[in-house]
N, C-alpha and C positions, 0 to 999 in steps of 0.2 A: 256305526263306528266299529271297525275292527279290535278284537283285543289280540294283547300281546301275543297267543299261540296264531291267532289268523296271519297276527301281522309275520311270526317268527315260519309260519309253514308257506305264505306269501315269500318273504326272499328266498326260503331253501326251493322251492319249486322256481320260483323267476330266474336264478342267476346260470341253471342250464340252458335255459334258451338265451339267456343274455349275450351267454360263449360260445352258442350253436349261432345267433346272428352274426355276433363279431368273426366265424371262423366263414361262415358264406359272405358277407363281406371280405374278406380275405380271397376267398375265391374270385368274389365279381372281380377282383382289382388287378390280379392275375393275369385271367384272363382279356382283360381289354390290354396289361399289357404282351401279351403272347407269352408269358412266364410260365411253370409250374408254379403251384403253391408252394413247394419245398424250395424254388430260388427264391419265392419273395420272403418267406421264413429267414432264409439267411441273410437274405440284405438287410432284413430287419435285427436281427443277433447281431449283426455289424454295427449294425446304428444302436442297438443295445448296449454293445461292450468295445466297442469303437475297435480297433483295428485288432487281427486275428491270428494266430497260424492255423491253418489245417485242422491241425487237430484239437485245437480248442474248438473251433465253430464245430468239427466232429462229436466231441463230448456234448457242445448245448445242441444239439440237434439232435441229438441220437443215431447220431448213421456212422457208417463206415469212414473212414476217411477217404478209401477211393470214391466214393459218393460223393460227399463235399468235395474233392478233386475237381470231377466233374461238373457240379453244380458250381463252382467256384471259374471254372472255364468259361460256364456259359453264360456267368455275370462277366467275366472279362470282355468273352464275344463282343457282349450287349454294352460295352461300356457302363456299367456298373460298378466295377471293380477294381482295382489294380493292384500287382503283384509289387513289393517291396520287399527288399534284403532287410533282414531283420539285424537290427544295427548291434546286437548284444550274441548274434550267434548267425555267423555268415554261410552255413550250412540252409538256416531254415529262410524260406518268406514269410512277412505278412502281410495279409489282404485286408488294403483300407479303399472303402466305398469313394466314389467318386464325386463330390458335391452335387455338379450341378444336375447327375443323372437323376439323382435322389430327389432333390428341388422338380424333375418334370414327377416323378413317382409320386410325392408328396403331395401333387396335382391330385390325384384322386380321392385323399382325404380331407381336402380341405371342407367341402362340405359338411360332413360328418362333425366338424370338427368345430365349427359356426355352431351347428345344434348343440355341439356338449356344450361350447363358450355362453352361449342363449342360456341352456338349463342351468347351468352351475352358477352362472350371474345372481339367480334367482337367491342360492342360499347363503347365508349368514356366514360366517367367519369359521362359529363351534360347528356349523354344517358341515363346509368344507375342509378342516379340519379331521373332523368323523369321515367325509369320504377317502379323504387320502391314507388317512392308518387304515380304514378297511379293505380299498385298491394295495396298498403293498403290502398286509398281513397276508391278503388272498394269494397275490405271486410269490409268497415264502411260503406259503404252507401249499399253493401247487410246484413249485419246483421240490419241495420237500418231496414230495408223494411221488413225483415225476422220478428220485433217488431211490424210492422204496420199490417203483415197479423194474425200474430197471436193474435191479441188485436183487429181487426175490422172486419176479415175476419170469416170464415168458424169454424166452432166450431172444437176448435185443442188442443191436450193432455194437453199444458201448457197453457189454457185459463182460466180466472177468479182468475189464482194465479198472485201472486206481476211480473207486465212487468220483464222481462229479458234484460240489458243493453245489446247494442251488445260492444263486447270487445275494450279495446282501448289499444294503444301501450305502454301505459302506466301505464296500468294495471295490477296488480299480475293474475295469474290463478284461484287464490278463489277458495272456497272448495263449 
């Protein structure tokens, strides 16, 4: 039987590879659909914070906005995407994902998706519970970190503009 340092040195080593599978997963899916990783990123930010301008999906991205421009085109291309007038300021667009493209995308994770449904059946209430505050303590304290490197690190596409909050659960998706 492990004790508590096994088990506390067991998660801090597992949960990089957990993020290194989850991101080559992201890769296979990609590429079966002809995509970059960086447009399924963003159709994913999409589905994250649901419809966008430019430059919000720039700021959670970290890229330039002529970037996203671009990657925002070639969701359009793909029917992915679509361009709307932003109803509060007719100057800007915003890019809201297209259901039913999302639903054939969605295809590739259903799988995966069976196995969490299978594992997570397995645990109790206080289990499930514990995994959910620890899944969204993990994505605020890495969007936190994600804040610190682009504000003191390496010179990066959203540096010198207004910090980027990392999201809270209690947050609308903002344009």
């Amino acid at each position: 039987m492990e004790g508590r340092d096994e088990l506390i040195g067991g998660l801090v080593e597992e949960m990089p590879r957990y993020i290194s599978a989850a991101v080559r997963f992201q890769v296979a899916v990609a590429h079966q659909l002809d995509m970059s990783v960086s447009d399924v990123h963003g159709l994913a930010a999409l589905l994250e914070t649901g419809p966008a301008g430019v430059r919000r999906l720039a700021d959670l991205m970290g890229m330039t906005t002529s970037a996203v421009t671009r990657l925002v085109d070639r969701l359009e291309r793909g029917g992915y995407v679509r361009r709307e007038p932003d109803p509060a300021d007719r100057r800007r667009v915003v890019i809201h994902v297209v259901p039913e493209q999302v639903a054939r995308v969605a295809g590739y994770y259903e799988r995966l998706n069976v196995r969490w449904q299978r594992q997570i059946s397995q645990y109790s209430d206080a289990e499930l519970r514990f995994l959910l505050e620890f899944l969204r303590q993990g994505r605020r304290d890495a969007g936190a970190e994600t804040v610190n490197l682009r504000a003191g690190g390496r010179q990066h596409a959203t540096r010198g503009r207004r910090a980027l909050r990392p999201p809270s659960d209690e947050s609308p998706g903002g344009r």
